[in-house]
VOBASE-520572 format. One line per 2 residues: number of its first residue (from 1); their letters; for each residue x, y, z of N, C-alpha, C, O, CB. Coordinates in steps of 0.001 Angstrom, whole numbers. Glycine has a CB too. Layout:
NUM> A> X,Y,Z,X,Y,Z,X,Y,Z,X,Y,Z,X,Y,Z; ... $
This chain:
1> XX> 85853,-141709,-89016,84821,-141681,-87985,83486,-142105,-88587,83208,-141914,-89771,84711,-140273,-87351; 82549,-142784,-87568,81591,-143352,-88766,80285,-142876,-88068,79934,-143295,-86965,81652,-145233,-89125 $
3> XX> 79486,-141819,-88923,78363,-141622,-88416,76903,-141709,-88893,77125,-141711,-90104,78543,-140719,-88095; 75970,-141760,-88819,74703,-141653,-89837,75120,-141545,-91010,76205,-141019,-91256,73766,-140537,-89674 $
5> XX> 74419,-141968,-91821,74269,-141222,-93340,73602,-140404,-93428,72512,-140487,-92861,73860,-141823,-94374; 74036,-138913,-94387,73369,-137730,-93928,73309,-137230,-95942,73860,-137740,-96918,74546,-136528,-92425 $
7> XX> 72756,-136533,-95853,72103,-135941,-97066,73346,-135182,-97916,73383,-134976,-99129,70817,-134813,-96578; 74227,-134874,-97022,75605,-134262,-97430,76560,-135637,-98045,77680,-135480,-98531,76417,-133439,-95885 $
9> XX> 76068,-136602,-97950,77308,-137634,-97813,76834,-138442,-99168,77545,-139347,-99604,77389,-138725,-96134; 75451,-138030,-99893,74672,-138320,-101113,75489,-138748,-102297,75937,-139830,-102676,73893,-137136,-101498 $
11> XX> 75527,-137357,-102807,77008,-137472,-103982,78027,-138420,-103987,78190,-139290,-104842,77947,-136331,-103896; 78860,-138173,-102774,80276,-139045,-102628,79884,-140739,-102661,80584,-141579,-103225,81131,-138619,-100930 $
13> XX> 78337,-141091,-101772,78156,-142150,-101551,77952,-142726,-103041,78532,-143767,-103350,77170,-142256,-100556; 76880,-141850,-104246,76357,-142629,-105147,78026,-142610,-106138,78105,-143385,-107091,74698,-141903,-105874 $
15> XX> 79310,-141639,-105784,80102,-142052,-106541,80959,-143339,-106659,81427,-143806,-107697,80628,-141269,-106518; 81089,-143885,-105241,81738,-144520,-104284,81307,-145811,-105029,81986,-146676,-105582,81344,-144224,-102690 $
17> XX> 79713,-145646,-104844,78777,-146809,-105000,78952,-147211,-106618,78918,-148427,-106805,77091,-146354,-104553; 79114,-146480,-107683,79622,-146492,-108958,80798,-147022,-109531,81028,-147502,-110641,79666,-145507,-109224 $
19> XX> 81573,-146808,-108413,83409,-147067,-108588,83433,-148982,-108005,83863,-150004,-108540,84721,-145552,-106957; 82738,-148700,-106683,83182,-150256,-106493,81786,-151474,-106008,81584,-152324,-105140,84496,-150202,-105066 $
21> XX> 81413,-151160,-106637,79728,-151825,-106440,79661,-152331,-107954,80088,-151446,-108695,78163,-150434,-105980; 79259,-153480,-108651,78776,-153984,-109682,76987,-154018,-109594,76380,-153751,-108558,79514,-155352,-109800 $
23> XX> 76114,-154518,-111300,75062,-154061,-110082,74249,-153035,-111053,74948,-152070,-111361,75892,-153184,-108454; 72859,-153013,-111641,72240,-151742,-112051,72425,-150438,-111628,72435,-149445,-112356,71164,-151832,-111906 $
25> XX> 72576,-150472,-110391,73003,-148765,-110188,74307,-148028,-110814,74385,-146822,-111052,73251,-148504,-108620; 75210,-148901,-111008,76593,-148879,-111387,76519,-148878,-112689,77361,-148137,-113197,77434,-149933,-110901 $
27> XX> 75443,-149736,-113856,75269,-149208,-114937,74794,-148242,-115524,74855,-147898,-116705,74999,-149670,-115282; 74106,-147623,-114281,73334,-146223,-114986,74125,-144965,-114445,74014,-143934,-115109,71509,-146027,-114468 $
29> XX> 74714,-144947,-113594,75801,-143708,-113131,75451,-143205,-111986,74663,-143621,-111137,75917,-142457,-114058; 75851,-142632,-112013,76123,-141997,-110782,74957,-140969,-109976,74910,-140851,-108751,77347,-141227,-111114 $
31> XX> 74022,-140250,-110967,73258,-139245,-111053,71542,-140125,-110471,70567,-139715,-109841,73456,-138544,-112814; 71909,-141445,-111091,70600,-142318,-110912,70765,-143060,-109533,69819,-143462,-108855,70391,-143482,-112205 $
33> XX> 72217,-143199,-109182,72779,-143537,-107856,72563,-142829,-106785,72401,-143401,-105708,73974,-143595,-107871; 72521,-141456,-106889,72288,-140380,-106111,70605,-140387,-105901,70141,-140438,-104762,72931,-139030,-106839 $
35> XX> 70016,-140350,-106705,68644,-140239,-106806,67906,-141255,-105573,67093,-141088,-104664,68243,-140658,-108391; 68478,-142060,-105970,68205,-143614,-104803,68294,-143587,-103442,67704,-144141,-102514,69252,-144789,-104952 $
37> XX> 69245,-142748,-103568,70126,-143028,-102377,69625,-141443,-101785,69704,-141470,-100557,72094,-143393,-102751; 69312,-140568,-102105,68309,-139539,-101692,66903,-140051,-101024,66351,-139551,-100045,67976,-138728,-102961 $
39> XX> 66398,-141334,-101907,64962,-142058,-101630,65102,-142619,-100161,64384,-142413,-99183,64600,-143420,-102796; 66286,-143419,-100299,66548,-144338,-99381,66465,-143714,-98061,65983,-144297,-97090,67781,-144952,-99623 $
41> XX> 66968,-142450,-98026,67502,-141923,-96548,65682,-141155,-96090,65329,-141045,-94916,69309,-140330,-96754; 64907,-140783,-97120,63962,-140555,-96564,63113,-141792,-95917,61984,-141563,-95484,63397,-139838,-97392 $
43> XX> 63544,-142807,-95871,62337,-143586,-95494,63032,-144132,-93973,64087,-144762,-93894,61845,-144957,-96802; 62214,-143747,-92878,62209,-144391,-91700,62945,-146017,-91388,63407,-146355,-90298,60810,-144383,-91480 $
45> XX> 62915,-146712,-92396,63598,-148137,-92476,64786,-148561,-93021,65169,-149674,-93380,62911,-148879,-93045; 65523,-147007,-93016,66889,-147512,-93982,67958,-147146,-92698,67827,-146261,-91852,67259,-146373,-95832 $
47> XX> 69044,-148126,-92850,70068,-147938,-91918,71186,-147943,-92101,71848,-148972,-91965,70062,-148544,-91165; 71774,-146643,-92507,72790,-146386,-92813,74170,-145469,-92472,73821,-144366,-92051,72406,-146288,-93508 $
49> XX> 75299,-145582,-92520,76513,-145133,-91638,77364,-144767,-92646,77460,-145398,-93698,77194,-146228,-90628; 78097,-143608,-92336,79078,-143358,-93411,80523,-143003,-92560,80614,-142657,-91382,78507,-142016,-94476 $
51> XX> 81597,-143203,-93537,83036,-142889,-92209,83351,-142517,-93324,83180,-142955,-94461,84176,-144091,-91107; 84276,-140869,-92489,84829,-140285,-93142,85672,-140019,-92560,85419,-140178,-91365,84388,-139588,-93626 $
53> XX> 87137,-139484,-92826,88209,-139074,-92203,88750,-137524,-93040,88763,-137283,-94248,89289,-140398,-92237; 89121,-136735,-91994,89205,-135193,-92608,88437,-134859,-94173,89053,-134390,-95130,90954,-134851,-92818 $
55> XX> 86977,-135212,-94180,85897,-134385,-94765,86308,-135594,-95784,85442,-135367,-96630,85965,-132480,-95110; 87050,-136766,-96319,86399,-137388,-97174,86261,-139339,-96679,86929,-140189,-96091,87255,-136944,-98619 $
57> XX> 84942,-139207,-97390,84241,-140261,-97582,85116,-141442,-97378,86197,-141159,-97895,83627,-140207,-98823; 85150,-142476,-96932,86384,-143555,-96620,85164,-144668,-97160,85518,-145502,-97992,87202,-143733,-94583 $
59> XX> 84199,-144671,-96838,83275,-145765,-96624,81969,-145489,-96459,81926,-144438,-95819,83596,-146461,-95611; 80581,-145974,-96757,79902,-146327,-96301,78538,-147704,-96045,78830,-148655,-96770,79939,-145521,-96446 $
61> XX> 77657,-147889,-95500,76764,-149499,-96020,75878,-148692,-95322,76019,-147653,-94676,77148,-151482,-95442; 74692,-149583,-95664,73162,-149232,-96134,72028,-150189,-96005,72124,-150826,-97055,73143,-148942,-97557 $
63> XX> 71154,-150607,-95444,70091,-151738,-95522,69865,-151297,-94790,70374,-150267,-94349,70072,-153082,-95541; 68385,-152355,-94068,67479,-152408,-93407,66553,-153482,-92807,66746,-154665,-93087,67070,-151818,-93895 $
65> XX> 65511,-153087,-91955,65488,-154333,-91121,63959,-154574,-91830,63144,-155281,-91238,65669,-154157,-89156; 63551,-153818,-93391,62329,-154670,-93700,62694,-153555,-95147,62273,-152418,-95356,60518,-154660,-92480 $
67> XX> 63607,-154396,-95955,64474,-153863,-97293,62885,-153433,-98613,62947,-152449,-99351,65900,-155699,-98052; 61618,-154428,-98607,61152,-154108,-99655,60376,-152594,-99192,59937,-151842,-100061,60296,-155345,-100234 $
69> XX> 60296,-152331,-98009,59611,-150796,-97776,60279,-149850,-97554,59974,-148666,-97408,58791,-150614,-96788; 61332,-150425,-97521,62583,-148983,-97850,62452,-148856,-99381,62447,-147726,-99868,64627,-149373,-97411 $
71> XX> 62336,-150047,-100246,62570,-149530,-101234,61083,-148909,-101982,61227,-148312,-103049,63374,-150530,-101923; 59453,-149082,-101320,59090,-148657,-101581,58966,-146999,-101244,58407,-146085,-101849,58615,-149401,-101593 $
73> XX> 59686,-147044,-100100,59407,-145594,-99495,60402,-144655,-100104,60182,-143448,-100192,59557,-145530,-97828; 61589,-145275,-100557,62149,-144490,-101958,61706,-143557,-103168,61858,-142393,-103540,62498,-145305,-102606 $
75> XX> 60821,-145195,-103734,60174,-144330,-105456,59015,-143307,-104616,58717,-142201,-105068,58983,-145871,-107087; 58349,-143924,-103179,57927,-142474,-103126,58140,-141654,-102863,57201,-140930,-103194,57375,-142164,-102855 $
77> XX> 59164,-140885,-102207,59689,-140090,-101792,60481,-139452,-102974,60317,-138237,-103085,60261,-140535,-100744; 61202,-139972,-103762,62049,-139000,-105370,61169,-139607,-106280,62116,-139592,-107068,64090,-139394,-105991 $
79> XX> 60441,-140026,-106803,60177,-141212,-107747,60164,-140015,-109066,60535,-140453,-110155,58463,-142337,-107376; 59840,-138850,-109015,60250,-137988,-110409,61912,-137984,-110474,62513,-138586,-111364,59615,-136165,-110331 $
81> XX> 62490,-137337,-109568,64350,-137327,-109639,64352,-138546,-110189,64670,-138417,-111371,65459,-137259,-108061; 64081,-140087,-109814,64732,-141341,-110259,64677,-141535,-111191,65623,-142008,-111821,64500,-142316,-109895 $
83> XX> 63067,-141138,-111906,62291,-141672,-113392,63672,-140589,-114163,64479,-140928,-115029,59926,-141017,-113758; 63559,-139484,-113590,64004,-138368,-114605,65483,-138566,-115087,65957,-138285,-116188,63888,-136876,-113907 $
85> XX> 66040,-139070,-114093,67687,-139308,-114381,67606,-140582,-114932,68654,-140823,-115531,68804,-139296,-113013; 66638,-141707,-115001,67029,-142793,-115491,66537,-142702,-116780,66948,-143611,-117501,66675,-143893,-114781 $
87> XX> 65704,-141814,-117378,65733,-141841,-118612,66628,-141429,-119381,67025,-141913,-120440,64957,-141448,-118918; 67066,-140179,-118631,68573,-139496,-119310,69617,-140732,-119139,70445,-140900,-120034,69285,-137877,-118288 $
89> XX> 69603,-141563,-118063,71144,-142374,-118494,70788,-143608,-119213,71727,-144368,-119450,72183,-142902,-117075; 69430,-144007,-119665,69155,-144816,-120400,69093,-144069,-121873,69051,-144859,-122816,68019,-145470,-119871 $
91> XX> 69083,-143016,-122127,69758,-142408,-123646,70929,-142237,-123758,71435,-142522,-124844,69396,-141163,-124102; 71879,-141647,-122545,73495,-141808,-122770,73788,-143188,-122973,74594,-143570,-123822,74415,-141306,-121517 $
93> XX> 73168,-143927,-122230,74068,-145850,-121993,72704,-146666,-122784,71763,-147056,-122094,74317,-146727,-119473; 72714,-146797,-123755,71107,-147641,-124161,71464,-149250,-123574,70658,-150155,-123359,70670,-147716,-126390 $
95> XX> 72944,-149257,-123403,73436,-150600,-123145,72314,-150927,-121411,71810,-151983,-121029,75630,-150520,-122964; 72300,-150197,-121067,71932,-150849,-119440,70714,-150904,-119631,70108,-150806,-118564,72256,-149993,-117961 $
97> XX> 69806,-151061,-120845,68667,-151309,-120647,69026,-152909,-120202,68293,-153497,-119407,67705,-150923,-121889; 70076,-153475,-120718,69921,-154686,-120452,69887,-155163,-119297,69210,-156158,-119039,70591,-155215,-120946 $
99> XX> 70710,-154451,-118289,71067,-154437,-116904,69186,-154136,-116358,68491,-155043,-115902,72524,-152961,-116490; 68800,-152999,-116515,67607,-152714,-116198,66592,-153777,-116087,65998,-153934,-115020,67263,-151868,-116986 $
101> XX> 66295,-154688,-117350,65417,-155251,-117224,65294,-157074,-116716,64473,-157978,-116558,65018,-154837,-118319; 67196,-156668,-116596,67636,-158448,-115851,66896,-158032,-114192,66238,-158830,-113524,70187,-158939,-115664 $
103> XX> 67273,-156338,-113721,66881,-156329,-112362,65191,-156268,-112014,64586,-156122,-110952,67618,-155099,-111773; 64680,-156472,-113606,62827,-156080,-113284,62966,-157709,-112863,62595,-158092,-111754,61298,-155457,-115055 $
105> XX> 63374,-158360,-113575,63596,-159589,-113620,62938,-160273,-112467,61863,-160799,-112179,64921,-159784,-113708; 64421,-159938,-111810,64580,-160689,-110343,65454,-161564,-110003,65890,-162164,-110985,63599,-161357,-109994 $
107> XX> 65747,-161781,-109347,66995,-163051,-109192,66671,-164416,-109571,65624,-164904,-109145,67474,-163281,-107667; 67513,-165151,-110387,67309,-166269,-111101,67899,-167080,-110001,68788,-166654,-109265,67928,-166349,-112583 $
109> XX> 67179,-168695,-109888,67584,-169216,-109114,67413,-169659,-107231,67978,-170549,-106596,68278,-168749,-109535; 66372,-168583,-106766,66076,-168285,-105713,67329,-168187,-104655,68204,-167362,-104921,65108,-169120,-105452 $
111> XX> 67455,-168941,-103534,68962,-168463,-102366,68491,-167951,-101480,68896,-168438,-100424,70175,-167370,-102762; 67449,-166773,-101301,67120,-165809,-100127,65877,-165476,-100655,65464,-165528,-101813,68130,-164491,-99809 $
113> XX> 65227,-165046,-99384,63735,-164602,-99225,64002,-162474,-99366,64545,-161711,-98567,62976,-165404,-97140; 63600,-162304,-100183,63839,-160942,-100705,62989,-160166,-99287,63210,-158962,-99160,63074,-160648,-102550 $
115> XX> 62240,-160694,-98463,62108,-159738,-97306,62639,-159625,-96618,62269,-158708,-95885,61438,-159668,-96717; 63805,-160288,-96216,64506,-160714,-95210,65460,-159356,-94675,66342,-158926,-95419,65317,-162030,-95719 $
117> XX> 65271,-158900,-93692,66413,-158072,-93492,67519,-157992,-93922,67987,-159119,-94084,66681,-158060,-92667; 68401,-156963,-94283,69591,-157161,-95702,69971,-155903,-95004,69314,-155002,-94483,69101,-157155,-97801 $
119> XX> 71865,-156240,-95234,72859,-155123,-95635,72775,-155199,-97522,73186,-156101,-98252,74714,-155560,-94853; 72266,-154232,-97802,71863,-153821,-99133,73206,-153841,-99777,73450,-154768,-100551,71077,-152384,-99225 $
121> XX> 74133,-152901,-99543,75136,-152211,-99820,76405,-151839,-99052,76252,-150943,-98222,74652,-151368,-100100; 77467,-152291,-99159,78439,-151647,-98395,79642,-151148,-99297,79476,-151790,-100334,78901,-152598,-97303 $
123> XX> 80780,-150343,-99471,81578,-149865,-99852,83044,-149473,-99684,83121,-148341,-100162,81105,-149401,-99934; 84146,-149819,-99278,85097,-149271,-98856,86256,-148563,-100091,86677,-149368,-100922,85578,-150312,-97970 $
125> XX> 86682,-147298,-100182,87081,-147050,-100999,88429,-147702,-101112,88891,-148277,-100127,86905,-145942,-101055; 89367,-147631,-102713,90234,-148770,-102438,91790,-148288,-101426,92741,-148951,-101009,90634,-149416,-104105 $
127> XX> 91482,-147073,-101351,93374,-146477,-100524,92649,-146439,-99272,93276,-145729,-98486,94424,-144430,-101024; 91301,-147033,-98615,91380,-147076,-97367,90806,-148258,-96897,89979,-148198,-95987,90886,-146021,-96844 $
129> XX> 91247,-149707,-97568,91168,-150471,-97793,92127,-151298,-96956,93255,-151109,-97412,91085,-150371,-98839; 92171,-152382,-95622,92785,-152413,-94598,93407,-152056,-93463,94429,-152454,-92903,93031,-152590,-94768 $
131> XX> 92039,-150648,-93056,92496,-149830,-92348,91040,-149961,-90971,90774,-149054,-90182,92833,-148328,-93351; 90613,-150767,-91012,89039,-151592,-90372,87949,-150624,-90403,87078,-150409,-89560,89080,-152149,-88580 $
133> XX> 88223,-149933,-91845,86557,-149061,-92161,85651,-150044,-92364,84605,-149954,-91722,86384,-148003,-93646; 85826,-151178,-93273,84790,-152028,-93281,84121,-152651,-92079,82903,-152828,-92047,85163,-152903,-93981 $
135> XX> 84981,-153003,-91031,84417,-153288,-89725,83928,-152935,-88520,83351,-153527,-87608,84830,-153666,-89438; 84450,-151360,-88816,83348,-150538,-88150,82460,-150321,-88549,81551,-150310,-87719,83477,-149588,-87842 $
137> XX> 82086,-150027,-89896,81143,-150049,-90663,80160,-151062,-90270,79052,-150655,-89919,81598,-150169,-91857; 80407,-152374,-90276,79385,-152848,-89717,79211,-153451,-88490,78313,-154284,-88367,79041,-153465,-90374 $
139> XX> 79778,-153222,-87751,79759,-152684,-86028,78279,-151967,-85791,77362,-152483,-85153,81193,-151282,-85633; 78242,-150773,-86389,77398,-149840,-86383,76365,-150238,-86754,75245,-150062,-86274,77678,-148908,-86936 $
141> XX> 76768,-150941,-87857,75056,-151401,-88656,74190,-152383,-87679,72974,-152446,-87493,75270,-152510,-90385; 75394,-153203,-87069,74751,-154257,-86339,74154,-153999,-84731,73567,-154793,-83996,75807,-155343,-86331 $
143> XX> 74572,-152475,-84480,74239,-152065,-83223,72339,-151210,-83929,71156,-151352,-83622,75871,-150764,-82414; 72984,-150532,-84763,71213,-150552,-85217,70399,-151082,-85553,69223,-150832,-85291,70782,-150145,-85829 $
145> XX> 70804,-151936,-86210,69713,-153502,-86418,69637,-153769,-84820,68616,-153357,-84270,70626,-155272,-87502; 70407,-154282,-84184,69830,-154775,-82969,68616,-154036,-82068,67678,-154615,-81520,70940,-154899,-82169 $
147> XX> 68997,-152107,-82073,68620,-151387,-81606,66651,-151738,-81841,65707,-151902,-81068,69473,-150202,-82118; 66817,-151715,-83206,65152,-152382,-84156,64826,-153626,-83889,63983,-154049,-84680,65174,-152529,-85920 $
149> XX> 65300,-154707,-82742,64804,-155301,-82423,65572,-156652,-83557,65576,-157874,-83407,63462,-154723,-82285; 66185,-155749,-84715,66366,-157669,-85904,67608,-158462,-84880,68356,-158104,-83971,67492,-157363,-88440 $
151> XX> 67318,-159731,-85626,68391,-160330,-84819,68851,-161333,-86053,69290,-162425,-85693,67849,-161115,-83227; 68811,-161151,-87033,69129,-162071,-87975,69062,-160782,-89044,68363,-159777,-88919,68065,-163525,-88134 $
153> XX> 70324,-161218,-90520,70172,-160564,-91398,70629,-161051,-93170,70881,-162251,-93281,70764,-159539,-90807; 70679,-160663,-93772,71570,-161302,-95174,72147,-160736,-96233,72075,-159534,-95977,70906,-162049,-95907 $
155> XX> 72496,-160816,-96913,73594,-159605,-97609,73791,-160666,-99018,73728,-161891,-98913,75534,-159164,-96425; 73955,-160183,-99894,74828,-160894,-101090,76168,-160294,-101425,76411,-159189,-100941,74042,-160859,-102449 $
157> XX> 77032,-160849,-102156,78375,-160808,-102760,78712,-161611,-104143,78287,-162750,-104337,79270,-161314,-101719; 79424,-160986,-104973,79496,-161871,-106008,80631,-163333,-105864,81758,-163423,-105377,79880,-160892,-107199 $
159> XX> 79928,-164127,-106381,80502,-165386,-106243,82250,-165282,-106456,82950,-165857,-105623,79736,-166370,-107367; 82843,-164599,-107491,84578,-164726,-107321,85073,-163780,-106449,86297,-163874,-106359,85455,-164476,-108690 $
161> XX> 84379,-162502,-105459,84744,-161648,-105471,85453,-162338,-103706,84962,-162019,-102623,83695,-160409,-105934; 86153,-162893,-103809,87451,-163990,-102995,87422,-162906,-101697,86771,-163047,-100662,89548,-164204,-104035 $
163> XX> 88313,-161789,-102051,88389,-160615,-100396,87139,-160146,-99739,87206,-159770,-98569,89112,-158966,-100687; 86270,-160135,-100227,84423,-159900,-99803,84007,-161370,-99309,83171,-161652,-98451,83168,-159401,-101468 $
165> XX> 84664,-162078,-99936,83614,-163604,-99100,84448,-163849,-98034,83864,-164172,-96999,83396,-165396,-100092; 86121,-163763,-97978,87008,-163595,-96930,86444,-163018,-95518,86360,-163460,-94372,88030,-162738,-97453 $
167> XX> 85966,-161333,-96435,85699,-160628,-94940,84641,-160959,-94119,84755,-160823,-92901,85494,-159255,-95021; 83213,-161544,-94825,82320,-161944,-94310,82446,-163196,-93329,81862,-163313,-92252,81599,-162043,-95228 $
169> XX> 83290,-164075,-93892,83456,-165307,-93230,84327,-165064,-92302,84438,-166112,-91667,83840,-166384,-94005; 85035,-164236,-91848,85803,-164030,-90886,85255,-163764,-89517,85700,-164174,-88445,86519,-163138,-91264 $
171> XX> 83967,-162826,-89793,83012,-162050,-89327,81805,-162728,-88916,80804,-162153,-88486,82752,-161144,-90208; 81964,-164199,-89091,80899,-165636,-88973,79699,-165411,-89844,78756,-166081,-89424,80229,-165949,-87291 $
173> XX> 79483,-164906,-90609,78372,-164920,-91591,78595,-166011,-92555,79733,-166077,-93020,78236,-163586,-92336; 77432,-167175,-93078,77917,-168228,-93576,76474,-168076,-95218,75532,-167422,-95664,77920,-169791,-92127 $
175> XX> 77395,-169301,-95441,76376,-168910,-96731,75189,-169826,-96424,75234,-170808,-95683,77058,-169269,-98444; 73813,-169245,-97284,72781,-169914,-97223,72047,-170063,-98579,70905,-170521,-98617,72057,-169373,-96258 $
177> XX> 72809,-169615,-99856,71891,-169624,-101016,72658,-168996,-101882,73653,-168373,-101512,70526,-168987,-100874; 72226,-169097,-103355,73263,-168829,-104662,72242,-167890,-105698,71033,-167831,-105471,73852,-170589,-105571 $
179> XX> 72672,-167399,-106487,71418,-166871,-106896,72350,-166224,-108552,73574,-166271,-108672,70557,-165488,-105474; 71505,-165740,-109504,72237,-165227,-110760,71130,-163853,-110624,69944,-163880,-110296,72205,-166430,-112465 $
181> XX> 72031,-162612,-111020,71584,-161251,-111614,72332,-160615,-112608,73311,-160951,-113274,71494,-160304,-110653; 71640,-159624,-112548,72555,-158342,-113606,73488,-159301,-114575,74298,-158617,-115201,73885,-157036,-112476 $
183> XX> 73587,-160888,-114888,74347,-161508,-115750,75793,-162145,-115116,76786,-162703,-115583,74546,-160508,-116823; 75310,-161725,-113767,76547,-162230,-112350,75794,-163325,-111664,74574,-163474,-111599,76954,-160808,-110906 $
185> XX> 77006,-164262,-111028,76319,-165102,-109510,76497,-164089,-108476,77250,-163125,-108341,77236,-166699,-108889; 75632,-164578,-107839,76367,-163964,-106314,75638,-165191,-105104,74650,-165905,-105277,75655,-161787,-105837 $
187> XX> 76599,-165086,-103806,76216,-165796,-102692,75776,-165249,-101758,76036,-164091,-101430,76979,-166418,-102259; 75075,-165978,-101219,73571,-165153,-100206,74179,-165637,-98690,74264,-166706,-98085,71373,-166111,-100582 $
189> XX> 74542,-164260,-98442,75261,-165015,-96578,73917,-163838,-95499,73182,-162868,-95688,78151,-164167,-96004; 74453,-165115,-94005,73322,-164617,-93208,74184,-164408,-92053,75283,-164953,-91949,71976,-165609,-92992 $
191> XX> 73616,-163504,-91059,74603,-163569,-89845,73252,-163156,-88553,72424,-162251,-88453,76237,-162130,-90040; 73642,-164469,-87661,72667,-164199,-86312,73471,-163571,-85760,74697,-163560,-85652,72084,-165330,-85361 $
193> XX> 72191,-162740,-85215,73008,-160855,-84337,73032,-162006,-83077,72314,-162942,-82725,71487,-158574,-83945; 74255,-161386,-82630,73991,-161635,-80636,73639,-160620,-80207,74106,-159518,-80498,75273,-161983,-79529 $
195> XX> 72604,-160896,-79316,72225,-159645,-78323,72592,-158488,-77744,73318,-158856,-76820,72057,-159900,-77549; 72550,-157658,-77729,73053,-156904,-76837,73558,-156514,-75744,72780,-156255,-74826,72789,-156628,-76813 $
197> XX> 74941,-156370,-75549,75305,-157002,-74027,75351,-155738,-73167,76153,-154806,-73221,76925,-157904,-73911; 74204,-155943,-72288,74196,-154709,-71167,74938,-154319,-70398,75747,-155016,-69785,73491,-154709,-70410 $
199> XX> 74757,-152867,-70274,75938,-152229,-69452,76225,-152853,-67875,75369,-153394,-67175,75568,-150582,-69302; 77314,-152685,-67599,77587,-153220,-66235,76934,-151878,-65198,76669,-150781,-65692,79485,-153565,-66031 $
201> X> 76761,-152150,-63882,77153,-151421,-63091,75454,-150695,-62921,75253,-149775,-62128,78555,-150578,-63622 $
């Protein structure tokens, strides 16, 4: 069943997000994942859905319809929890400093306008994996984006990741741009919302 993302759904999401997400958050764990994703839900501009079936987590995705003030409304909202756990997993892992400072970086290459409305994040765990969590999943997303008025949006995926560019393109989202991070490609797809089709009657 897929409903809001709720403060209870934190944990499972930043584990979820660890297991099958590549990606700085995924190098620093799980604890720095959580932290974020605590930020995220406080800020008025994040839009996010989670499905769960008998109390566990199946899925969830995440963005918004103006991504750089979600993410500022994040560091303000935890910005001690984030600093605090990312120093601790930057002494367990010294390795992801590298990851860290490819993402101060920025994306090499350009592809997309970093304001652009974005599905940030999506997730399906892998044993519930062809069962259309992913497509309700963003069913939902796309009924709240619309709800906010967006009508256009963009998302990345990594360039080999073949069943993710599958599902998107199935779903008419096409590509518009290429881009290198975290030491990965990834492809920059966009999808025009259709309107909202009013109730009869």
């Amino acid at each position: 069943m897929v409903t809001p993302l709720r403060a209870v759904h934190i944990a499972p999401v930043a584990d979820l997000h660890c297991r099958a997400l590549p990606g700085l958050l995924s190098g620093l764990g799980p604890a720095v994942a959580a932290a974020f994703y605590a930020g995220y839900l406080a800020s008025p501009h994040c839009v996010a859905f989670a499905d769960e079936r008998q109390g566990v987590l199946r899925g969830f995705v995440l963005g918004s319809g103006d991504p750089a003030r979600m993410r500022r409304d994040a560091l303000r909202a935890n910005i001690r929890g984030i600093l605090s756990r990312m120093i601790a997993a930057l002494l367990r892992r010294p390795g992801a400093i590298r990851l860290l400072l490819g993402g101060v970086a920025g994306p090499r290459g350009g592809g997309f306008d970093p304001r652009s409305p974005e599905l940030t994040y999506i997730a399906v765990r892998e044993d519930a994996r062809g069962a259309g969590v992913g497509g309700a999943l963003l069913e939902a997303f796309h009924s709240a984006l619309r709800a906010r008025g967006v009508r256009r949006y963009e998302l990345s995926v990594e360039t080999d990741n073949r069943e993710a560019v599958a599902f998107y393109e199935r779903r008419g989202l096409r590509e518009v741009g290429a881009y290198r991070q975290f030491g990965r490609g990834y492809r920059r797809y966009a999808l025009e919302l259709p309107p909202a089709r009013l109730a009869e009657g």
